[in-house]
C-alpha positions in Angstrom: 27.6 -36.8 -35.9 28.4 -40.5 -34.6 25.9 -42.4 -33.3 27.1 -42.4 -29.7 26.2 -38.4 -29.3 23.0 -38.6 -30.7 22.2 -41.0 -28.1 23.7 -38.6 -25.4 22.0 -35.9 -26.6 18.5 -37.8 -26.4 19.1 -39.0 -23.2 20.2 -35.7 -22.0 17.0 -34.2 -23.4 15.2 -37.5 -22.0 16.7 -36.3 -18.3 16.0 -33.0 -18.9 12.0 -33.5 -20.1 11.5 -35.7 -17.0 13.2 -33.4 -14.6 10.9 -30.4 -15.9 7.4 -32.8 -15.9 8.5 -33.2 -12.3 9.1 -29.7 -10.9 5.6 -28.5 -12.7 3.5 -31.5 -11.3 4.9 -33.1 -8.4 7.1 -30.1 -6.7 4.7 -27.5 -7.1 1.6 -29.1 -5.7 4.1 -29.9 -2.7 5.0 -26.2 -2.3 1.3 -25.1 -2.5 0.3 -27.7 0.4 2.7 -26.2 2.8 1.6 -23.7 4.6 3.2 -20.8 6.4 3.6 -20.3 9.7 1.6 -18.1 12.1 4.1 -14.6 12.9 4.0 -13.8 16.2 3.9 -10.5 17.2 6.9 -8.5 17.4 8.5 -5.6 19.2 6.9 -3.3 16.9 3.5 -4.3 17.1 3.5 -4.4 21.2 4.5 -0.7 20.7 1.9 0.6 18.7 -0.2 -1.2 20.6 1.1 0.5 24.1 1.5 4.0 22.4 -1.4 3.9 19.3 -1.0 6.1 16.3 1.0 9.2 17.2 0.1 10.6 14.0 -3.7 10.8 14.6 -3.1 13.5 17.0 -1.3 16.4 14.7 -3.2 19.7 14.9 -4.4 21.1 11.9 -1.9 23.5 10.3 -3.4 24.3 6.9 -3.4 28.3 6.5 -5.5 28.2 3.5 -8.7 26.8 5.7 -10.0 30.0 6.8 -9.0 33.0 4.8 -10.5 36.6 4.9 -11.0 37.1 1.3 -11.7 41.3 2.4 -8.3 42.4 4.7 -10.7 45.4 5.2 -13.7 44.0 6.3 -15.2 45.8 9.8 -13.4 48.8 8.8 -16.7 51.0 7.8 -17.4 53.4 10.1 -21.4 53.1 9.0 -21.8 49.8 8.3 -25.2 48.3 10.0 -26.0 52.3 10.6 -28.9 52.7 8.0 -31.5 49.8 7.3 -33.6 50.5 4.3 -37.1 50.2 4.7 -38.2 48.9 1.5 -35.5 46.6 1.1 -35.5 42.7 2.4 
């Protein structure tokens, strides 16, 4: 190699050092200062303000909740007929 690229390629790398050092300690502490603006509120949050949760008012549709386990139950013709004296 001649002695006119090695002296590219260091002040390339020079460049590129001094670029990088820059972007990690001056850009970034710039970015981190800034900060972001205050969103208004939309379209969207007006509605569900106007209209709430439509959601919250869905009736309970689960058919497992309250299951006879007896299909038969109340079918006894003398069921609550007899009480037995000596039991509790």
């Amino acid at each position: 190699m001649s002695k006119n690229t090695l002296i590219g390629i260091g002040v390339l790398a020079a460049v590129v050092v001094a670029g990088a050092l820059y972007y990690f300690l001056v850009f970034q502490k710039q970015a981190a200062t800034v900060t972001p603006l205050e969103k208004e509120q939309g379209l969207g949050g007006d509605l569900y303000d106007k209209t709430g949760n439509p959601g919250s008012a869905v009736p309970d549709t689960n058919p497992f909740e309250k299951v006879q386990a007896n299909p038969l139950q109340g079918t006894n013709p003398f069921e609550g007929g007899y009480e037995n004296p000596f039991g509790e």
